[in-house]
Structures are given as structure tokens and as C-alpha cells.
N, C-alpha and C positions, 0 to 999 in steps of 0.2 A: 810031374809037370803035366798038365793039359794040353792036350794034343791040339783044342783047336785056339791057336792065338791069335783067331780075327774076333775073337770075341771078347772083350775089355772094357771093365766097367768102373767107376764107382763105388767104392763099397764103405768107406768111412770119410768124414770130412770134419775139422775141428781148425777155432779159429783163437787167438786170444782177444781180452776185451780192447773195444776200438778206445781208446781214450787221447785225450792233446800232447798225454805227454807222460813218460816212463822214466825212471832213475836206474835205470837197468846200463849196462855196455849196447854197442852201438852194434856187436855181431847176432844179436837177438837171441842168445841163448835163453837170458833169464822169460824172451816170450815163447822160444819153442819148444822148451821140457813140459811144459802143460799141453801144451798141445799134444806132443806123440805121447803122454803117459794118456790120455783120454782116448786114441787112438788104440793104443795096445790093450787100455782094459776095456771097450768096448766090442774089440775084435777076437779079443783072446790068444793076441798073439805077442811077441817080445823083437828085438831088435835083429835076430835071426833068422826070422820068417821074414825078412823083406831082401828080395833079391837083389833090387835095386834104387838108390836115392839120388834125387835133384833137386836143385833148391834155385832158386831166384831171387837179387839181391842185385846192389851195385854199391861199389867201394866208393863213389865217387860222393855218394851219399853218407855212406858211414865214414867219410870223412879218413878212413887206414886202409891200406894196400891188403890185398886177402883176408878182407872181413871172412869171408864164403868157409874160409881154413878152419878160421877161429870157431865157427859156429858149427861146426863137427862136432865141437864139446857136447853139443845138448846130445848127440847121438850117443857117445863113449867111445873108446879105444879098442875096446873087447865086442865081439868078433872082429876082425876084419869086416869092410865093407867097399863094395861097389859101388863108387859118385861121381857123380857129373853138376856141371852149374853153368847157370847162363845168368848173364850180366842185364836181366830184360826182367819185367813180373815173372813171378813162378808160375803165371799161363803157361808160357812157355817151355819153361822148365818140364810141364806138365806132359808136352806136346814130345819133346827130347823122350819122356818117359815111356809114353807111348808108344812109339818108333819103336822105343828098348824091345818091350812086351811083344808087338806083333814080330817081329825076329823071330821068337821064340827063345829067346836067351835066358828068360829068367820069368818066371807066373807070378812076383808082385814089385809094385814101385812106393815107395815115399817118394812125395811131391811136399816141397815147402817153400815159403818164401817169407822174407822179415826187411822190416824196414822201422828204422828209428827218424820219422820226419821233423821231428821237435830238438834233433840234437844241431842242426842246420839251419840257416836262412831258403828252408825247402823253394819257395819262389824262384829265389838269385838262384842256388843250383841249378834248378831245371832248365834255364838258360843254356847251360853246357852240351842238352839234346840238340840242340839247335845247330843251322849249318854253321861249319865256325869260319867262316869266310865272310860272309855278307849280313847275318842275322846274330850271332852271338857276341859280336865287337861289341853291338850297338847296346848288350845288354837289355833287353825285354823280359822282362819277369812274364811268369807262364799265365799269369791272371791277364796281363795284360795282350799277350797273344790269344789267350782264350774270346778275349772283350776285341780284338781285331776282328777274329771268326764271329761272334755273335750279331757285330754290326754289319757286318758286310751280309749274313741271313736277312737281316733286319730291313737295310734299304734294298736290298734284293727282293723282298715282300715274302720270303719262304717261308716263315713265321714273326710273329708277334711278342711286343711286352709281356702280355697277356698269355702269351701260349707258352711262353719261358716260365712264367709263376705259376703256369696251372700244373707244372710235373711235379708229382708226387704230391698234389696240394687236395688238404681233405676236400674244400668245398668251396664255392663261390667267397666268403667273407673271408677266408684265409687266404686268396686271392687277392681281394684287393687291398688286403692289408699286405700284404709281399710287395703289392706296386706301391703304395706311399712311403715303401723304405725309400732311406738315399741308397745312393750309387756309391759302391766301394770302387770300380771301374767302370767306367759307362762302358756301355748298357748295360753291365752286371751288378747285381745287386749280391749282397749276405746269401741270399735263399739259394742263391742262383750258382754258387762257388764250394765245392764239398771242403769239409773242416779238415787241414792238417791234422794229421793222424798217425798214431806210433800203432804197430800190431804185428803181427804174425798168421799164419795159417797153414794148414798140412793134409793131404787129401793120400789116402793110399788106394791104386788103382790094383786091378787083380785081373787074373785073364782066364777064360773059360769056368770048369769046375771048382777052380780052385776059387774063383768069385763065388760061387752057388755056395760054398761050404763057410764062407766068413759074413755073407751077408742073404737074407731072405730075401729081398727086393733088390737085388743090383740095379744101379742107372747104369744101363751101357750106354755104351759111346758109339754111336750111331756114323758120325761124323767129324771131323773136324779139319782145319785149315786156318791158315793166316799169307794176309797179300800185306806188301807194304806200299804208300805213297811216295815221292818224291820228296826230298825235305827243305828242298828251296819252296817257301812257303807262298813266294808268288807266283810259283809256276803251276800252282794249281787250284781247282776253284774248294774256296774253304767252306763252299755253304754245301758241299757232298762230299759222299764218302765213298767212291769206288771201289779203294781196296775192303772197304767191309763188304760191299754190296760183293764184292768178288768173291771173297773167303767166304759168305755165306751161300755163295752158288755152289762154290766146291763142298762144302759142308752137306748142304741138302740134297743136292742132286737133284732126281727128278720125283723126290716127295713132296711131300705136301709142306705150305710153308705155316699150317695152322698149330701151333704152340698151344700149351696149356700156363707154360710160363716163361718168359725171357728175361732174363736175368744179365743187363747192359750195363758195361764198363764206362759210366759216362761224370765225367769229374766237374761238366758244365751241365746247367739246365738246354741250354741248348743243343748239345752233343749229343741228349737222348732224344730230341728230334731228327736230326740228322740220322742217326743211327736206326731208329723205327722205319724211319723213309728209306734207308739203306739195306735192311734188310725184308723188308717186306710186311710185318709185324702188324696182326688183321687187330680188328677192335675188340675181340674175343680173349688176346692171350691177357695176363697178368703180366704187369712189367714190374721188373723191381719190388717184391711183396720182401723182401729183404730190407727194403728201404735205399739200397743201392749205395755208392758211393758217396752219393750227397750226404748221404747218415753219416758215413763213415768210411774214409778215404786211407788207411794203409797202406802205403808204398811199397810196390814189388809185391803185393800180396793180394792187393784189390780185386783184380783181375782174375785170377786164381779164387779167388772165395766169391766169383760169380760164378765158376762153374760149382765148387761147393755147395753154396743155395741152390741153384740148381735140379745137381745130383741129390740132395735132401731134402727136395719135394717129390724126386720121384722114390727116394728109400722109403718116405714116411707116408707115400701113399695119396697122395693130395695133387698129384700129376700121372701123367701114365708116357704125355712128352712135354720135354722140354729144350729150348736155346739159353747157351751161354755165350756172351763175349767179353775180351778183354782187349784193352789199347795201352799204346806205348808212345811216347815219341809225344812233340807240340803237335796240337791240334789234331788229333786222332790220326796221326801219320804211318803206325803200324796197327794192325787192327786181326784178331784172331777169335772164328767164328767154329763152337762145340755143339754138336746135338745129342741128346740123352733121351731113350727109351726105356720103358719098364718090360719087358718080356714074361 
């Protein structure tokens, strides 16, 4: 093992494909065996060489009590293994991982997370994030608290129609063709709403030397944190984001906040406005060259495969830094800010 365990990077990252919809079981086995077999023949390693595994997921999604159990199968029985899991995206899961490694307890982690959003009425569910007191009685589908957040920017003058269709939009004419759609929820449109999405994804992180020996370019990890918001949703103002703007302070520190690429957790066209304004995000870096969630939205795992992309601009050489983040909760209520370096 490496002696020095402040140093933790990156060094493989592997997703399955984003599609509407899978015939698979609900604990994502049949999307996470491709995933770590791309992972072990990539790295050249097998289920033994990982010290330690965490995964990200929630039962309430996969519809059965200890999905998380069930989805050890894609791992196997043989060896014995070391796991933890959190009930949040596998961001976090990631973050748990983390913590592990700088311990010094163990030089590498599996990081995964899976979500079957197409087995569920995903909207109605996501209701259940909500305070269940005063906002989840009332039943609010998550589009429609998204479309709450986006008008209250809206008559606030934070941004525009126009500034909502111009994310991720190649050019002026595919702009205003974005704005003569109808409204699926005012003020959000189709463009403006990432697709329900079934996926998976698996990132194995590695600490010191033992990073240098499985990977040529490691992305370390520079950074990372997460702040959460209050989840009574009128107690706080929805057209900012604090807890990111927080977590990205703890993350950066007193570097620089100039990115080569950021890769944002944002499931509304609006969120990635807030979010740029949140964390600082000059006109230089690349946002979302992944296509971000609006492309493709996997549950539990989205998050997680923004530090992914990421860390795979900085493996493949096309960055030297980069930010990831990932959210959780209605309207970006938990919010967890990564930074990656190429050394």
C-alpha cells in the first residue's frame, strides 16, 4: 500500500448506455457486469485488487427493500469483499470512498451506482424527497417543482426564456426553434427537462503509487465537498444555490476558479444557470461537453458520471483541470462540488 493517502485519483471510469428503458431487474445487475468487466480489462485488474466498494442507489426507486443487497451479484460471492452504500447518487457514495482511501485502510475503491427510472412513475416518486409534512401531502411531481424554481428565476429577471434554450443549444436557429415548442410545464419546455433514464455507472478511485501503476494520467482529486439546503422549499430563495456556491468554496479553496471543463449535475435547463452563477464558472471553461444530463439523466448514477466525464478529460489528455458536480434532493437541495487535476 502507498504511504501517501492524500493522494487519490481517478483512474478508470465506465458507464452503461443511457436509454428510456431496460427489461433488466430493478437491482441493476444486468447494467453493472459490463460496466466493472470494462473496468477490470481496462485496468488489468479482477475483483481482488479492489479494497474497497460503494454503490449509490435507492430502494424506494427500485420499488424492493435491499435492492443495494441484491446488486452484489454483479460483484460475486468469491472473495469476500469490503461495502458500504448510501441511499443518495453514487456521488456520494464516491465521497464515502474517499474518506475510505485517505484513512489509509485500503489503496483502491469501486464506486457504482444504478437506477431503473423507467420501472416507476419516476416524477410521482420523486415527490417522496420532499418535506413530508407540508410539501409531499400535496403531491408535486419533480417537473413541476422544477417549473416552480424556473419561474420564480424568471419573474425575478435572473434569466430569460432565451437563456433557458440557449444551454447546450448549437446555435441561434436551434434556439428559437426550442422557444416555439409548447410548454410541457410552464415555463419549461421538452428541451428544458432531461429524458427519464435507466443506466448504471462505476469509477474506481486509487491512492498514491498504486494510481501511477494502473493508470498513466491519473485525474486526482484536488478537492471535494458537499453542503446541503433546507428542504422546506419556501424557506429558501430557489433562484440560488448556496449550498453549492458553499461546497464549491470548500472544494477550491484559495485556487483558482478557472476550469478547463465542468461537468454540472443539472436535470433543468435552468439549474445549469444557477449552478454557473453558483460556482463561479468563467466563459473559458467547457460546460457539459458530455452533453450532461439533459442528454441523459440516470438515477443515482448521473451525478457520479459527472465526475466520470470529468476525470476522462483529464485521463485522455484534453484537460489538465477540471470541476464536477452532483445534486440530490428537489430543486438542487443537496449539492456536492469535485476538483480534478492532472499532475
Amino acid at each position: 500500500m502507498s504511504d501517501n493517502t492524500n493522494e487519490i485519483a481517478v483512474v478508470g471510469f465506465a458507464h452503461a448506455p443511457h436509454v428510456p428503458e431496460t427489461y433488466g431487474t430493478t437491482n441493476g445487475v444486468e447494467m453493472l457486469i459490463p460496466c466493472f468487466d470494462a473496468l477490470y480489462s481496462k485496468l488489468g485488474i479482477g475483483v481482488s485488487d479492489i479494497g474497497f466498494w460503494c454503490s449509490g442507489s435507492s430502494d424506494y426507486l427500485a420499488g424492493r427493500a435491499f435492492s443495494f443487497i441484491s446488486a452484489i451479484d454483479s460483484i460475486g460471492a468469491v472473495p469476500p469483499i469490503n461495502e458500504s452504500h448510501v441511499e443518495m447518487d453514487a456521488a456520494w457514495a464516491l465521497y464515502e470512498a474517499y474518506v475510505k482511501l485517505r484513512s489509509g485502510q485500503v489503496d483502491t475503491a469501486l464506486v457504482y451506482g444504478f437506477g431503473k427510472a423507467s420501472a416507476s412513475t419516476l416524477r410521482q416518486v420523486l415527490t417522496l424527497q420532499t418535506d413530508p409534512y407540508l410539501v409531499a401531502p400535496l403531491w408535486p411531481d419533480a417537473v413541476s417543482v422544477a417549473g416552480l424554481q424556473a419561474r420564480a428565476g424568471l419573474d425575478a429577471g435572473r434569466w430569460t426564456e432565451r437563456d433557458m434554450a440557449a444551454v447546450n443549444a448549437a446555435d441561434d436557429a436551434e434556439i428559437d426553434q426550442r422557444l416555439a415548442a409548447p410548454f410541457v410545464a410552464n415555463p419549461l419546455r421538452e428541451h428544458d427537462i432531461a429524458p427519464i433514464t435507466d443506466g448504471a455507472a462505476a469509477i474506481v478511485l486509487a491512492s498514491g503509487d498504486r494510481a501511477r501503476e494502473l493508470c498513466e494520467r491519473p485525474a486526482w482529486l484536488t478537492g471535494i465537498a458537499h453542503r446541503i439546503d433546507t428542504p422546506m422549499l419556501g424557506a429558501r430563495d430557489l433562484t440560488t444555490s448556496p449550498s453549492t456556491a458553499a461546497a464549491a468554496k470548500a472544494a477550491i479553496g484559495s485556487n483558482s476558479a478557472d476550469f478547463d471543463v465542468a461537468e454540472l449535475h443539472a436535470q433543468y435547463s435552468h439549474e445549469q444557470l444557477i449552478l454557473k452563477q453558483a460556482i463561479g464558472i468563467g466563459a473559458q471553461t467547457r460546460i457539459n461537453p458530455s452533453g450532461g444530463a439533459l442528454s441523459g439523466n440516470p438515477m443515482f448514477s448521473a451525478g457520479l458520471e459527472r465526475i466520470g466525464y470529468a476525470a476522462t478529460e483529464i485521463i485522455n489528455g484534453t484537460a489538465d483541470r477540471a470541476l464536477a458536480h452532483a445534486s440530490s434532493g428537489p430543486a438542487l437541495q443537496q449539492n456536492l462540488v469535485a476538483t480534478l487535476e492532472a499532475k
